[in-house]
C-alpha positions as CSV (number, residue, x, y, z in Angstrom):
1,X,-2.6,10.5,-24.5
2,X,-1.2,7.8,-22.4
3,X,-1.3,4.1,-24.0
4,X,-3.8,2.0,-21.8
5,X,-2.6,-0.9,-19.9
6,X,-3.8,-3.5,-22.1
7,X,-2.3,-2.4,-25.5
8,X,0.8,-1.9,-23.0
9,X,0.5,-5.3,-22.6
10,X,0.1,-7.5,-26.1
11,X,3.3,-5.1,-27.2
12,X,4.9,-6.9,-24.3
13,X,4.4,-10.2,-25.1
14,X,5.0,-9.2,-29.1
15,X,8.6,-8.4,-27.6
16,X,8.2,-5.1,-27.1
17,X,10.9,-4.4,-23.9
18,X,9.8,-0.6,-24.1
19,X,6.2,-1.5,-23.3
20,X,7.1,-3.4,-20.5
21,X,9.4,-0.7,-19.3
22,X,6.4,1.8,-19.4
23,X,4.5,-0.6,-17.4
24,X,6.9,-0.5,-14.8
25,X,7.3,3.5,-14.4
26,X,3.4,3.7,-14.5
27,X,3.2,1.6,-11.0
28,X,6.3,1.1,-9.5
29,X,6.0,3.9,-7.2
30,X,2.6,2.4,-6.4
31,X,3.5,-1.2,-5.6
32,X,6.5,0.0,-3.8
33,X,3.9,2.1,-1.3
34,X,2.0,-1.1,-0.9
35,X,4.9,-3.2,-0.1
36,X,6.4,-0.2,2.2
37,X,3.2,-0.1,3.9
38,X,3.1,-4.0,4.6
39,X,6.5,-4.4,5.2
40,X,7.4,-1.1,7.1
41,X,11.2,-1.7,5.8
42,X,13.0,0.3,2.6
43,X,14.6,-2.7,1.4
44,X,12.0,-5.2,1.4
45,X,9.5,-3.1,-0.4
46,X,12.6,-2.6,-2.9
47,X,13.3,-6.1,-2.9
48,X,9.5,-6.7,-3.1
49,X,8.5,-3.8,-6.1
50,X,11.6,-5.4,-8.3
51,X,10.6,-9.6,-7.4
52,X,6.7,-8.2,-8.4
53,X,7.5,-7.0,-11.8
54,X,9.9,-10.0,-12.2
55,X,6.6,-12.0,-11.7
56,X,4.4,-10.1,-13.8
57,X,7.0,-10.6,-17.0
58,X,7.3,-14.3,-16.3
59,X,3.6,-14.9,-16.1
60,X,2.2,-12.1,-18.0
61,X,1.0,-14.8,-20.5
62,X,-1.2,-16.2,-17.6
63,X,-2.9,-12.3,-17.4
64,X,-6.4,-13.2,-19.2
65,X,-7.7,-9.6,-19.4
66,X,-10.4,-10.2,-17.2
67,X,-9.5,-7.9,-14.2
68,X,-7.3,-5.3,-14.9
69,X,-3.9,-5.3,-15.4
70,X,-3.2,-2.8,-12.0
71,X,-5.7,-5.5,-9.8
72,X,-3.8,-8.1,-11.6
73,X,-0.3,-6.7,-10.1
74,X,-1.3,-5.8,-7.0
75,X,-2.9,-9.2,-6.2
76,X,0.8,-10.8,-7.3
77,X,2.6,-7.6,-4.9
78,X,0.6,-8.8,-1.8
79,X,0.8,-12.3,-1.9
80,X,5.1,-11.7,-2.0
81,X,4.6,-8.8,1.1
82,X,2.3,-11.8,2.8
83,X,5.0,-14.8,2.3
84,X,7.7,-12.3,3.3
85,X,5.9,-11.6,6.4
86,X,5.0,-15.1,7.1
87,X,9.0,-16.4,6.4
88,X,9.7,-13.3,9.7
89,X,7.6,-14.4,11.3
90,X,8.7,-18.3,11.5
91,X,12.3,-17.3,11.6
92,X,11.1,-15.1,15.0
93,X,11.9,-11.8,13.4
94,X,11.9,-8.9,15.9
95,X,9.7,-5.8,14.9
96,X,11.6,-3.2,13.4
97,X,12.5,0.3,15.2
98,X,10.7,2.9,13.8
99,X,12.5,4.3,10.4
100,X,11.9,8.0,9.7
101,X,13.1,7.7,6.4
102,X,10.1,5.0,6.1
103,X,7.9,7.6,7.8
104,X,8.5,10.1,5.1
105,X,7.4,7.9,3.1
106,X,4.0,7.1,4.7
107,X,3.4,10.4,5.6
108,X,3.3,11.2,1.5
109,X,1.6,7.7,0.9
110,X,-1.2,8.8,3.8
111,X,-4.3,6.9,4.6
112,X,-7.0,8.2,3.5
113,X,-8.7,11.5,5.5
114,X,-6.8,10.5,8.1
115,X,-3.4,11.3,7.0
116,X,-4.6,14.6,5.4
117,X,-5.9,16.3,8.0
118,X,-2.6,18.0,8.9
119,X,-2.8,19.3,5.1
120,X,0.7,20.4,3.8
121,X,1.5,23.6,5.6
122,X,5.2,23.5,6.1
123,X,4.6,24.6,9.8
124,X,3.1,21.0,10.4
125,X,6.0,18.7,9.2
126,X,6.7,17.9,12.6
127,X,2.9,17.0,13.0
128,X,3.1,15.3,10.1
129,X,6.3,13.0,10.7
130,X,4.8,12.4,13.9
131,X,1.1,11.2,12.7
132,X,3.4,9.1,9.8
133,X,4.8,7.4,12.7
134,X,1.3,7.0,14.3
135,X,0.0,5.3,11.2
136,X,3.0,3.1,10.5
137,X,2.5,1.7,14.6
138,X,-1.2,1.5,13.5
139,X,-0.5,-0.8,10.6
140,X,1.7,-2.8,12.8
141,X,-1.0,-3.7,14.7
142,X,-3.1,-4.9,12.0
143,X,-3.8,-8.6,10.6
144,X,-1.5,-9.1,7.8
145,X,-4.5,-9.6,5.6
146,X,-6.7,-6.3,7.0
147,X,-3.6,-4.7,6.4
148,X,-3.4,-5.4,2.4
149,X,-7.0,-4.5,2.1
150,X,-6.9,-0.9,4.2
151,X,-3.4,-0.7,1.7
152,X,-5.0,-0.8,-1.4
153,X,-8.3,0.8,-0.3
154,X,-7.3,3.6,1.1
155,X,-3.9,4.4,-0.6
156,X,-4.6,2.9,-4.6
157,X,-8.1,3.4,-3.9
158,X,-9.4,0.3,-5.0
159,X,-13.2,-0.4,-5.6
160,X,-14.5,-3.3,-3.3
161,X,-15.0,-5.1,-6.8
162,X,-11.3,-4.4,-7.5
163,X,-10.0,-5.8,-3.9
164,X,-12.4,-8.8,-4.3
165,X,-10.9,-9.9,-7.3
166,X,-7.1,-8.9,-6.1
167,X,-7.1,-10.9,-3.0
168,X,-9.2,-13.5,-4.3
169,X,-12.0,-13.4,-1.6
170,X,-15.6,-12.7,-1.8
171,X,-17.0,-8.7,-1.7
172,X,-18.8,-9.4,1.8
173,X,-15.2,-10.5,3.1
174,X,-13.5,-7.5,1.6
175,X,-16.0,-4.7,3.6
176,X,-16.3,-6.8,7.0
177,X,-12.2,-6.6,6.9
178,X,-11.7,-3.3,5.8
179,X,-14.3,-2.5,8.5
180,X,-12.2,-3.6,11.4
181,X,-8.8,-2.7,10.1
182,X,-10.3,0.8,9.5
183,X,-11.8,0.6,13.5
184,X,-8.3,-0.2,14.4
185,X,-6.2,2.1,13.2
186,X,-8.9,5.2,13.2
187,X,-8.9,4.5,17.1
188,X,-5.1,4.8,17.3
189,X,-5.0,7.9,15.2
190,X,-7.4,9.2,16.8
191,X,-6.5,9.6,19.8
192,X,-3.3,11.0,18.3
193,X,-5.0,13.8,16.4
194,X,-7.5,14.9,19.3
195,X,-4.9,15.3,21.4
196,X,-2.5,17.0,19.4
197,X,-5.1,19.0,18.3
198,X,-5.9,19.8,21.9
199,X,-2.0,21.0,22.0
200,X,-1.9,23.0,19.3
201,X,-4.8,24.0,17.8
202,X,-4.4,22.0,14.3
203,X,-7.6,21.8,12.5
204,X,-9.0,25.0,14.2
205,X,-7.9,27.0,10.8
């Protein structure tokens, strides 16, 4: 049986380097989807996933236990994907071209339903690189803040609870955000899957 977070944890800060190393293979692949997802560049989320866990050994004295330990490293891996994206955006970054190699990776991440509905018949990948493209244009046009939420909702599928206490805002907040980021991108993909569907006959199985 896998060793809980916590117990992970005190060995940690007993010195235990092993611990901590188990930590990090339980979620990096996690909080490098989050930080892909926000940043919608390879190196960033890299750059991101390994500054996070930097973080969380340097502070993990400050982790009192009351949340968990995953909402706990989440909360630190979105505010570095926000403060990256705010630096970009005072420096006048440009948006990035679209990355298939990042589109790989969204279309395994998915969103929810949404990124399903193609399922994983090999006769679809061109479907499916084309609706990972879809979602990473819809992402782009969501509110950096939306954008963590519908993240950790729909890919780490976070309880409204959880994403309360990760981003530091009250429940209410959480579910009118998630509402409109949801609105957002659904309408974009939407209109994607209807009419590709319309095309070839996906979802008619």
């Amino acid at each position: 049986m896998a060793t809980d977070d916590l117990t992970l944890v005190k060995r940690v800060r007993s010195g235990d380097q092993r611990a901590f190393k188990l930590l990090v293979e339980r979620y990096q692949r996690k909080v490098y989807a989050v930080a892909l997802g926000m940043l919608k560049d390879k190196e960033e989320a890299m750059d991101v996933s390994q500054e996070a866990f930097v973080k969380v050994y340097k502070y993990l004295d400050h982790f009192k236990g009351d949340s968990s330990f995953y909402t706990w490293l989440y909360r630190i891996t979105v505010n570095i994907c926000i403060d990256v994206m705010r630096r970009k955006g005072a420096a006048g970054g440009e948006t990035e071209e679209f990355d298939e190699s990042v589109a790989n990776d969204l279309s395994e991440a998915r969103i929810g339903a949404l990124g399903s509905r193609l399922g994983t018949n090999p006769q679809k990948s061109a479907l499916r690189r084309e609706l990972a493209e879809k979602i990473q244009e819809a992402l782009a046009a969501v509110p950096e803040k939306h954008r963590a939420i519908l993240l950790l909702r729909e890919i780490e599928g976070m309880s409204y609870e959880d994403l309360s206490r990760t981003l530091d805002i009250p429940k209410g907040t959480v579910m009118s955000r998630l509402f409109h980021a949801r609105a957002k991108v659904q309408k974009i993909l939407s209109e994607y899957l209807e009419l590709d569907e319309a095309k070839s006959g996906v979802g008619s199985e």
